[in-house]
ZAMARGU-4260 file (C-alpha; in steps of 0.2 Angstrom, whole numbers, plus 5000, padded with zeros to 4 digits):
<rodrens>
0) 4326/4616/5295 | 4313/4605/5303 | 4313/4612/5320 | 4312/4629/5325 | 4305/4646/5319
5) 4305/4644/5298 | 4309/4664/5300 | 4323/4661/5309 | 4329/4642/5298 | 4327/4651/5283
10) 4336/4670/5286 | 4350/4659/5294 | 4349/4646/5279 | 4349/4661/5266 | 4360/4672/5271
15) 4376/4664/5266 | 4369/4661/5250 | 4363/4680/5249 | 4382/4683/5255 | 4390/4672/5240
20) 4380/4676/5225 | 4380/4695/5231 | 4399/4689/5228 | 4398/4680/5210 | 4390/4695/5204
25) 4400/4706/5211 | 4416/4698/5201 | 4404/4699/5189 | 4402/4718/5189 | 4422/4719/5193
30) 4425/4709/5177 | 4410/4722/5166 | 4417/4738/5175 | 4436/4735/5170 | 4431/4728/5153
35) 4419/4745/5149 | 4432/4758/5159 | 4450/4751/5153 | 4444/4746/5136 | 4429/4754/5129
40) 4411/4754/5128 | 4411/4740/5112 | 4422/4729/5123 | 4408/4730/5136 | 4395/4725/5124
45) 4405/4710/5118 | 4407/4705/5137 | 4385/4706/5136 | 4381/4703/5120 | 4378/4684/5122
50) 4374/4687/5141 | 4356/4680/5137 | 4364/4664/5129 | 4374/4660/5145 | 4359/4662/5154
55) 4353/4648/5144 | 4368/4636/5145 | 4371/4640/5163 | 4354/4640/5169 | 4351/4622/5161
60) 4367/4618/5170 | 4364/4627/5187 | 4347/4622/5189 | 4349/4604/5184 | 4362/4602/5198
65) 4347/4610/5210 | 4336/4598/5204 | 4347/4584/5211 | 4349/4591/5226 | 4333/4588/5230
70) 4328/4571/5232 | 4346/4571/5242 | 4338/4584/5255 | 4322/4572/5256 | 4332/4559/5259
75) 4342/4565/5274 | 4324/4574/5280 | 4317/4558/5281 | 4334/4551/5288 | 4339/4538/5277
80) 4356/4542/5275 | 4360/4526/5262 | 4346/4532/5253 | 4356/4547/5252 | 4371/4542/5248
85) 4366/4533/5233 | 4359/4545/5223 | 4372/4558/5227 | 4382/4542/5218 | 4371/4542/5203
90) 4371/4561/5203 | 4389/4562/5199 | 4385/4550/5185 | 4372/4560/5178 | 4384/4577/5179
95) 4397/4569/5171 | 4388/4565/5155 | 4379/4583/5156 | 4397/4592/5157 | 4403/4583/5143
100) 4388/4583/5131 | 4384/4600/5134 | 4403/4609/5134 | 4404/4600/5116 | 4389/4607/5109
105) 4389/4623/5114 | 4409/4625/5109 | 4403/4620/5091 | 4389/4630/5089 | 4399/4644/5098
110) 4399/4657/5082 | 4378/4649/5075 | 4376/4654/5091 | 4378/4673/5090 | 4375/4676/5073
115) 4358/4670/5082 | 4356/4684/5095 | 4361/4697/5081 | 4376/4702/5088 | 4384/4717/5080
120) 4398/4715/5067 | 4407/4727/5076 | 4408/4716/5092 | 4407/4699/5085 | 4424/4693/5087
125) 4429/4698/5103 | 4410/4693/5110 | 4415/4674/5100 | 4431/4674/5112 | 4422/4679/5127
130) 4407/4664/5126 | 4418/4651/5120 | 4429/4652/5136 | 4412/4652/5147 | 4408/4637/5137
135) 4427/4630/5143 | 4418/4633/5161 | 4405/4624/5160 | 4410/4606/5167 | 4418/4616/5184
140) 4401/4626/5185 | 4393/4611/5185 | 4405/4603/5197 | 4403/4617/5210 | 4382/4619/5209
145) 4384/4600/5212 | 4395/4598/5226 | 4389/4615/5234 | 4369/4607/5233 | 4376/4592/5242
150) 4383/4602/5256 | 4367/4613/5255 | 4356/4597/5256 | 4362/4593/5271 | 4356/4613/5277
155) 4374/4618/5277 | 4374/4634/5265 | 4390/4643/5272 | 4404/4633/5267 | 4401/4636/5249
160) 4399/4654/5252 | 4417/4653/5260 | 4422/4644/5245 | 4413/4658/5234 | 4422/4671/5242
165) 4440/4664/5239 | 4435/4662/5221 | 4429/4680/5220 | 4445/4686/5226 | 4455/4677/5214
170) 4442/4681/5200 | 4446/4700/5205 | 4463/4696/5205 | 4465/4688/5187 | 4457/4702/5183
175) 4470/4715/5186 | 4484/4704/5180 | 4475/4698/5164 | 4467/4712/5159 | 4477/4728/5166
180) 4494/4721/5168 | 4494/4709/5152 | 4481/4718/5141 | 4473/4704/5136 | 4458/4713/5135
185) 4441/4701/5134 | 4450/4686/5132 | 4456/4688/5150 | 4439/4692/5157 | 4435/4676/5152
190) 4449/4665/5157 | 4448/4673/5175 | 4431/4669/5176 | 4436/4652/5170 | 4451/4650/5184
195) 4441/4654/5199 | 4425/4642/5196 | 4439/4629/5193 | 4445/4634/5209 | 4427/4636/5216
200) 4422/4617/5214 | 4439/4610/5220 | 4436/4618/5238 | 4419/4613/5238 | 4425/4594/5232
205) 4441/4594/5245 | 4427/4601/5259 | 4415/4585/5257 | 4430/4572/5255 | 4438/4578/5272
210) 4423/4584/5281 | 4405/4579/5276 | 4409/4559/5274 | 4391/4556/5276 | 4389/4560/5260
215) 4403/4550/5253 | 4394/4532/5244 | 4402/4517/5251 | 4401/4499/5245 | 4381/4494/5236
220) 4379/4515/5237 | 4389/4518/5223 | 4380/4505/5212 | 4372/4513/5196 | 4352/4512/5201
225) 4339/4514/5186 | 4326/4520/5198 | 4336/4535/5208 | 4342/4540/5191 | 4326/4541/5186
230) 4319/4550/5199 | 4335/4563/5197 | 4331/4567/5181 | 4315/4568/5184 | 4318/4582/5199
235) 4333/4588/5189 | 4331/4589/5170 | 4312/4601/5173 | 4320/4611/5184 | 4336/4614/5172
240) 4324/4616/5157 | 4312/4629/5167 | 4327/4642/5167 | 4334/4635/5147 | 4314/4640/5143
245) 4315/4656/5152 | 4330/4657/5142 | 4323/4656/5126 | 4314/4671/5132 | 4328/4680/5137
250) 4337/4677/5121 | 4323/4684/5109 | 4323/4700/5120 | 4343/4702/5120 | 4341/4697/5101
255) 4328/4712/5099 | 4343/4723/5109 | 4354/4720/5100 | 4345/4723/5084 | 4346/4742/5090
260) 4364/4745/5090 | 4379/4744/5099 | 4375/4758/5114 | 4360/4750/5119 | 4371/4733/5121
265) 4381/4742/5131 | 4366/4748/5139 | 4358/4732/5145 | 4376/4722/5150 | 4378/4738/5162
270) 4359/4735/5168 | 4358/4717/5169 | 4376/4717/5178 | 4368/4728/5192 | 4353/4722/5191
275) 4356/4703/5194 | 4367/4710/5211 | 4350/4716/5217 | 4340/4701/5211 | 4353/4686/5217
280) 4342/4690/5233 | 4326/4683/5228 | 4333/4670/5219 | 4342/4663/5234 | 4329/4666/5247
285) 4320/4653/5233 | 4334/4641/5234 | 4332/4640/5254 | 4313/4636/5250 | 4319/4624/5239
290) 4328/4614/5254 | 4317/4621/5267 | 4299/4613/5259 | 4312/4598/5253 | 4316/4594/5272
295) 4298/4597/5277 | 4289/4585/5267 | 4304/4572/5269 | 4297/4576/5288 | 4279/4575/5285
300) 4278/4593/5292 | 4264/4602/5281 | 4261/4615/5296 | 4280/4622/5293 | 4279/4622/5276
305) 4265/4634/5277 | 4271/4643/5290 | 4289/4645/5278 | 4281/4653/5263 | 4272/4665/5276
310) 4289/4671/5283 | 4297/4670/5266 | 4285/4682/5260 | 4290/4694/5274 | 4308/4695/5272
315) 4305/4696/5252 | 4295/4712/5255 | 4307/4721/5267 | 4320/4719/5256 | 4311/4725/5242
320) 4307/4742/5253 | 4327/4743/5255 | 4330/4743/5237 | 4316/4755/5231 | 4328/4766/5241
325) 4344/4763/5234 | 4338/4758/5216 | 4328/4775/5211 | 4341/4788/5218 | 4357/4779/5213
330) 4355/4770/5198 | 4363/4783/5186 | 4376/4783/5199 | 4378/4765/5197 | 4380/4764/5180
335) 4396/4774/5179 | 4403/4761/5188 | 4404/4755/5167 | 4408/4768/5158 | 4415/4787/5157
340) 4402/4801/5162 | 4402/4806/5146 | 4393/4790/5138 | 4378/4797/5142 | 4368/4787/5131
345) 4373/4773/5140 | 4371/4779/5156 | 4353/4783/5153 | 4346/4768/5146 | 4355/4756/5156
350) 4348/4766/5172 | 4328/4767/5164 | 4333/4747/5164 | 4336/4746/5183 | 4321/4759/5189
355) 4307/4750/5179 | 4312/4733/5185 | 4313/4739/5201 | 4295/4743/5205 | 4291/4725/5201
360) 4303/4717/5212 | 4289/4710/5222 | 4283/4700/5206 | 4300/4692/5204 | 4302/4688/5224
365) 4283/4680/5223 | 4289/4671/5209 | 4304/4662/5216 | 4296/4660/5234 | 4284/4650/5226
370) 4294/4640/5210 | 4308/4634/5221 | 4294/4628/5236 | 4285/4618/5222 | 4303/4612/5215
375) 4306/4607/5233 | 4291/4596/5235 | 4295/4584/5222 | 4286/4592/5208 | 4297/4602/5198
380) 4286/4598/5183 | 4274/4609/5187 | 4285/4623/5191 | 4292/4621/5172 | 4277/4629/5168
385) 4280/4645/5175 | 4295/4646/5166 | 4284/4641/5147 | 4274/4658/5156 | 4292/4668/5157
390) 4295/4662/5140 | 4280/4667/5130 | 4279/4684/5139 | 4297/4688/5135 | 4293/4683/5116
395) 4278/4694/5115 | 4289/4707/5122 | 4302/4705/5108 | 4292/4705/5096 | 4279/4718/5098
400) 4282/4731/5113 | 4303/4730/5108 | 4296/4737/5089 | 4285/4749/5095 | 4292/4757/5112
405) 4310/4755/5106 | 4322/4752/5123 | 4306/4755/5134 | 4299/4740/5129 | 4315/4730/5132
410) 4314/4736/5148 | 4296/4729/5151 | 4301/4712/5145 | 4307/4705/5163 | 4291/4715/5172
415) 4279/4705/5160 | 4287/4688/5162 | 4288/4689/5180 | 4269/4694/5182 | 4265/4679/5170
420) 4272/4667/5179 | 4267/4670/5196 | 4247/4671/5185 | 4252/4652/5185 | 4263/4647/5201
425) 4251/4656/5214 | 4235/4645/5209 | 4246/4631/5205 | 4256/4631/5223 | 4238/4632/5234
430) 4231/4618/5225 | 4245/4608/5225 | 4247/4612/5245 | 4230/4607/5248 | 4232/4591/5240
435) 4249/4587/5248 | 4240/4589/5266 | 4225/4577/5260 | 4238/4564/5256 | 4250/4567/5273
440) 4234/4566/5284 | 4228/4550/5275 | 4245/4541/5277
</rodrens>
């Protein structure tokens, strides 16, 4: 992703990782749709109801493993392949601790947990059997966003998309047998989900063994290092607390939800299904930044970076014209994807959800341009920030328009997080960029 047109480098770079979360979530809507048709409307909320919490956990996780990825993409920018190699070697070491430390404590504190989020009586035991088999996944999520960031590091982004699209077929697949043909209701949700990212990050693991053996530490490579560990927690552990911190935020608006009763549950995991298929977008033309300014800097190449975030931009804003059009006409459409026509309560929230985020798409697009580009220079500190913003907008949200405006004001709660932290990254990113060319000039 150092030579030729950025536009061009980063569509090509992106689109496999557009293709293969458009994919995750898609299982994702499979798994919510079957729950909410086959089963009922309180099934579906139990399938949403700790959605937020996950988002926590997972995000911690998921980010983490991005973070480690990055000095690993400097490296081979820079063309120091042992460099490389050795802290992909003390990566592993680090994931391994995580997957194990954090599967543990979230498996205790599985039921705290919920009664934390203020999940309805109702829903409460099948919405404990749901999270603690996501908790189960936990050490293959981490494996796959690990392996699938080495690969990506190396500007490779469509194998693990391959790898994402066998694990969504066989996600849909369990689906269908667990749920339809067993009846096992919730709990088989969960273990499907559980089987296919176990499946996910052995491919991804098989593929760098056999084919990517650049990557494989030999010999004084695999030596533990203080220093690379350091510097991989240092790019990884921000960037895994930025999303836990916009979690926190998350949580206190699902908690506010979910304080309103089971139909407006129901009403957000229908939203926040369809919504995140839109939104993967954003998020994954941020990841390709993330490599993209990780490359570039490794490369002493200030001009493209510039010229990235430029073209970035761009493609953010025509694909936020194509969802304008399919968003506002559609959406009640979409939501009966969930549930009966008849549920119509459900159908009408859950579409107010989509259409008021909607419009502010451009805000969430600015926003993870701009966070993954910082996150990719080597200061994923400072893009932590943007996620305390998210955080303390969501809590405001929660606590004083979800009072007063009722659903309406959950609906405003992603909106006002999103502007918040773009208040912080866009000042934050220009300054940053104009001391990083001071200091490549000068070297």
């Amino acid at each position: 992703m150092t030579v030729g047109a950025p536009t061009r480098g980063i569509l090509r770079f992106a689109l496999p990782l557009i293709l293969g979360y458009i994919l995750q979530q898609m299982y994702l809507v499979i798994d919510a749709a079957i729950v909410g048709r086959w089963i009922g409307v309180s099934a579906l909320a139990a399938v949403g109801a700790s959605a937020s919490v996950m988002f926590l956990v997972m995000g911690f996780c998921n980010g983490s493993c991005a973070g480690f990825a990055i000095p690993i993409a400097q490296a081979f920018g820079a063309k120091d392949y042992g460099k490389m190699r050795a802290y992909v070697s003390n990566a592993l070491r680090i994931a391994a601790v995580f997957a194990v430390v954090i599967t543990l404590l979230s498996c205790i504190l599985c039921s705290r947990i919920l009664a934390i989020v203020n999940t309805p009586h109702d829903i409460f035991a099948d919405a404990r059997t749901f999270l603690m088999l996501q908790f189960l996944a936990i050490p293959f999520t981490i494996a796959y966003n690990l392996f699938s960031g080495f690969i990506r590091a190396l500007g490779n982004s469509k194998q693990p998309f391959y790898f994402l699209i066998f694990s969504s077929l066989l996600n849909i697949l369990l689906d269908v047998i667990l749920i339809l043909g067993l009846g096992w209701g919730v709990m088989g949700a969960g273990v499907a989900t559980l089987l296919s990212q176990g499946f996910a990050s052995l491919l991804c693991w098989m593929y760098i063994r056999r084919e990517m053996q650049l990557l494989i530490p030999q010999g004084e490579e695999r030596r533990y290092d203080n220093k690379k560990i350091s510097i991989l927690l240092n790019n990884g552990v921000p960037m895994g607390l930025q999303f836990s911190i916009t979690g926190i935020g998350i949580i206190m608006l699902q908690s506010a939800n979910n304080a309103l009763g089971t139909v407006y549950v129901a009403s957000f995991t229908a939203a926040m299904r369809i919504k995140y298929l839109f939104t993967c977008v954003f998020e994954n033309i941020g990841v390709a930044m993330a490599t993209y300014c990780g490359q570039n800097i490794g490369a002493r190449k200030m001009a493209r970076i510039r010229l990235g975030i430029i073209a970035a931009v761009k493609i953010m804003m025509v694909y936020f014209v194509l969802t304008i059009a399919v968003v506002y006409p559609f959406a009640d459409e979409m939501m009966t994807l969930f549930v009966n026509s008849g549920e119509q309560a459900v159908i009408n929230h859950a579409a107010l959800f989509m259409r008021v985020a909607n419009y502010f798409y451009p805000a969430l697009g600015l926003l993870t341009i701009l966070r993954y580009s910082i996150q990719g220079l080597g200061y994923s500190n400072l893009s932590m920030l943007s996620g305390v913003m998210e955080m303390i907008a969501r809590c405001g949200v929660s606590l004083w328009l979800v009072p007063a405006l009722g659903f309406l004001g959950v609906c405003l709660g992603d909106p006002v997080a999103w502007i918040a932290a773009d208040m912080f990254l866009i000042p934050a990113f220009i300054l940053l960029f104009k001391h990083l060319r001071k200091v490549v000039s000068l070297a």
